[in-house]
One Martini backbone bead per residue (centre of mass of N, CA, C, O) as a GRO file, in nm:
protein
  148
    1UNK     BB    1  -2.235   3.795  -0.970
    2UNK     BB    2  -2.010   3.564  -1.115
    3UNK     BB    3  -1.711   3.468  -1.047
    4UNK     BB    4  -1.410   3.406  -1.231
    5UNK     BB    5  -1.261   3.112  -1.269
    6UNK     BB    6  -0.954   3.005  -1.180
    7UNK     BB    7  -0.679   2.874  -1.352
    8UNK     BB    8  -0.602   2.519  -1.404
    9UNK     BB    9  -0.288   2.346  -1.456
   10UNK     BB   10  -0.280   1.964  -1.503
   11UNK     BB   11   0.001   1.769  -1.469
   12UNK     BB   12  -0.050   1.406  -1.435
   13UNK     BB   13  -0.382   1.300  -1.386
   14UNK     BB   14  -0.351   0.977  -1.413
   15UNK     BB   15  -0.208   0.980  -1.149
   16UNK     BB   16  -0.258   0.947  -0.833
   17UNK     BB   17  -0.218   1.245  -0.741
   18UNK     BB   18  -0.341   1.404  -0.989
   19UNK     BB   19  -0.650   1.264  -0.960
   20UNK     BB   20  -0.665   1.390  -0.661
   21UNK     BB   21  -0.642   1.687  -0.749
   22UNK     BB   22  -0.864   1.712  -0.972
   23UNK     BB   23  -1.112   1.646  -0.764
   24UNK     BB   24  -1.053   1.913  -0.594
   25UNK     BB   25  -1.059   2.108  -0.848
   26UNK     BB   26  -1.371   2.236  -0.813
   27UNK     BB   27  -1.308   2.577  -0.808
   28UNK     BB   28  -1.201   2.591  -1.088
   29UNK     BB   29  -1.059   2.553  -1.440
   30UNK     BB   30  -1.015   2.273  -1.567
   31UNK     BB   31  -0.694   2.172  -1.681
   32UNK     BB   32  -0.566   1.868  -1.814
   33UNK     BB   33  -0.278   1.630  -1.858
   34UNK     BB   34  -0.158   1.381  -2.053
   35UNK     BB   35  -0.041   1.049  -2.214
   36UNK     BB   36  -0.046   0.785  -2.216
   37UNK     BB   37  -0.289   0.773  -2.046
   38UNK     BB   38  -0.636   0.788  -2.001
   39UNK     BB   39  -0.883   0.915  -1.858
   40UNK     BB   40  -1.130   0.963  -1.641
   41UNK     BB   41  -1.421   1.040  -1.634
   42UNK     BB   42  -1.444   1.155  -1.357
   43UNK     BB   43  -1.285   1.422  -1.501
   44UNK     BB   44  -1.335   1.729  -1.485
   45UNK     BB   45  -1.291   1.945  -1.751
   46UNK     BB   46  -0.998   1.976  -1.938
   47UNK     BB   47  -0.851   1.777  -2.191
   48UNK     BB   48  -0.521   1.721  -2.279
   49UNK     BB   49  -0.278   1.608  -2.511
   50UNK     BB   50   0.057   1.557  -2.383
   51UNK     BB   51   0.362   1.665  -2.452
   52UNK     BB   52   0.642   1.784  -2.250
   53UNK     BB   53   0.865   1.692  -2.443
   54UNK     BB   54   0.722   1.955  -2.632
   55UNK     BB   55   0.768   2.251  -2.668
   56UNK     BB   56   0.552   2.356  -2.890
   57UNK     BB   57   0.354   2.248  -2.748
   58UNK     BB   58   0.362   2.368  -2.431
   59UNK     BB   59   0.324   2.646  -2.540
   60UNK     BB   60   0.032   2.644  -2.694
   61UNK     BB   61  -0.114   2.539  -2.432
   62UNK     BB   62  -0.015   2.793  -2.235
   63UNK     BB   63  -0.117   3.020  -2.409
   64UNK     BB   64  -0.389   2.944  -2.454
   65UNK     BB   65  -0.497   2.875  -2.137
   66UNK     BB   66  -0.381   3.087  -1.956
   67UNK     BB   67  -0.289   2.992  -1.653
   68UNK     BB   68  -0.280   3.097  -1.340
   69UNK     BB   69  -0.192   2.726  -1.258
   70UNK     BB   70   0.047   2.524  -1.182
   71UNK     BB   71   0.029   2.164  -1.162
   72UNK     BB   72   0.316   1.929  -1.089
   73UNK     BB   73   0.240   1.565  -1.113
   74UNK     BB   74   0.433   1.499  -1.359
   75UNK     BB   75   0.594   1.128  -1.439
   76UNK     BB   76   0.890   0.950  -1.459
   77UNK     BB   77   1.099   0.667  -1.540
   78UNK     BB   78   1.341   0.800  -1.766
   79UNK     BB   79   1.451   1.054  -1.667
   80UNK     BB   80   1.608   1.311  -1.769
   81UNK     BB   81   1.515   1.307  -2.080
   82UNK     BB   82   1.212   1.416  -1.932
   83UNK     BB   83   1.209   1.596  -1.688
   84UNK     BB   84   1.343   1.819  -1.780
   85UNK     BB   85   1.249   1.894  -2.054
   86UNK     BB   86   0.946   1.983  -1.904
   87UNK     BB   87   1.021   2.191  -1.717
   88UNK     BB   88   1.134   2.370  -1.921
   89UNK     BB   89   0.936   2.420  -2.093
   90UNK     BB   90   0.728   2.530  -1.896
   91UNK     BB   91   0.871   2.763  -1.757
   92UNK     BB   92   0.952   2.894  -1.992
   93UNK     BB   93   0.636   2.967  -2.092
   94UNK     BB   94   0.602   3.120  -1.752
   95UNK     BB   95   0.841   3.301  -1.652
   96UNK     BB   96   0.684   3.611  -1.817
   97UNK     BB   97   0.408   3.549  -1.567
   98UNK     BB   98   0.183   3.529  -1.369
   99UNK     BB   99   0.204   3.255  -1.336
  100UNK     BB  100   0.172   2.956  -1.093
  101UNK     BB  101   0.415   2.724  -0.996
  102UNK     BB  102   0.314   2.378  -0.861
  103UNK     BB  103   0.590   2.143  -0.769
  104UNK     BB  104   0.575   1.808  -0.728
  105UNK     BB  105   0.808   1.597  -0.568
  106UNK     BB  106   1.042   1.456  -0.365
  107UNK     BB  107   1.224   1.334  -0.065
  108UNK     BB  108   1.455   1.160  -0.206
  109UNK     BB  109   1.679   1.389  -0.236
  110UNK     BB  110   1.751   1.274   0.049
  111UNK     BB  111   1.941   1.053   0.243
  112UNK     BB  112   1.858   1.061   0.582
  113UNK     BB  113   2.067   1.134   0.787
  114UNK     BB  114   1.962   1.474   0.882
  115UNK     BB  115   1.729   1.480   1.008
  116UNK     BB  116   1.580   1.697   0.996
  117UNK     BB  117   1.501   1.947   0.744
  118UNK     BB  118   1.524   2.214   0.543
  119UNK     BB  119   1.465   2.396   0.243
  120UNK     BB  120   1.797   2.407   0.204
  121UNK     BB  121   1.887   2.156   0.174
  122UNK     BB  122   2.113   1.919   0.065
  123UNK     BB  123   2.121   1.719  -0.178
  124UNK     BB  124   2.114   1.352  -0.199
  125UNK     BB  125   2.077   1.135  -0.438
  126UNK     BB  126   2.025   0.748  -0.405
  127UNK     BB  127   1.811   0.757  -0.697
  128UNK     BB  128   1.804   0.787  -0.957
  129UNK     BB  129   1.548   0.928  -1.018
  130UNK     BB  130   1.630   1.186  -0.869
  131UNK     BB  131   1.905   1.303  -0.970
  132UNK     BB  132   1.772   1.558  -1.134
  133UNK     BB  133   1.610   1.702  -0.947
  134UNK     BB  134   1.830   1.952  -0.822
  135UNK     BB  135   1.773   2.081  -1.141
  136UNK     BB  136   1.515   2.171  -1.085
  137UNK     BB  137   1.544   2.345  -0.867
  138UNK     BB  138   1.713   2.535  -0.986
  139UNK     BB  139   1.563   2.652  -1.229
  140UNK     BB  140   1.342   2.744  -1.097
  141UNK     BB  141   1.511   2.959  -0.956
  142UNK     BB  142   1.608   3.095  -1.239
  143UNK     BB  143   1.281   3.109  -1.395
  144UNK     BB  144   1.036   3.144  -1.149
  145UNK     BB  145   1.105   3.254  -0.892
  146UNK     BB  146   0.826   3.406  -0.674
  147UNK     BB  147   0.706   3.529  -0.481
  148UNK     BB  148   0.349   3.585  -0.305
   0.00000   0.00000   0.00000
């Protein structure tokens, strides 16, 4: 009997660390969504041509393919416009769901002043793109965050 491959929903798939996560996503049931670049073809999978942020479309793609596992490697450089509205989609859609978010984010939001830092640092960030994420890490902890 083989065992039925956990879904993995990974967006940003076209961009460099999406696209190398993808590569490695041998052992799931990979759906991947793009928005601007299409994909690599060499990227096994369901690709879903997706924009983040568009709530209703986010609903549908999320609610259809039920994944286990979201990881979330889409990046933008318009700043709070699209980052926050993009994660709020995400999360808020499977807030109430047994559904696993990995957000992969930078470590931009520290200043580097008092490094090493610990997971609960003040976040200060000195870089307009990242102004949004500490906002973004909130929300998380606000809308989806459940222990392991």
């Amino acid at each position: 009997m083989t065992a039925k491959l956990r879904r993995l929903f990974l967006t940003g798939a076209t961009g460099h660390l999406g696209h190398r996560v993808a590569k490695l996503a041998r052992e799931w049931d990979l759906i991947y969504c793009w928005h601007y670049k299409p994909p690599d073809k060499s990227i096994f999978g369901t690709p879903v041509h997706l924009n983040l942020c568009n709530k209703r479309d986010v609903h549908e793609a999320l609610t259809h393919y039920k994944p286990d596992v979201i990881i979330h490697t889409a990046c933008s450089n318009r700043s709070e416009e699209s980052i926050v509205p993009a994660i709020n989609n995400i999360a808020s859609t499977v807030a109430n769901s047994s559904t696993r978010i990995v957000h992969v984010s930078t470590d931009m939001v520290l200043d580097g002043d008092n490094a090493p830092y610990s997971d609960n640092a003040k976040a200060n960030p000195i870089h307009p793109y990242v102004k949004p994420k500490p906002l973004l890490r909130k929300l998380y902890y606000d809308t989806v965050l459940r222990p392991l």
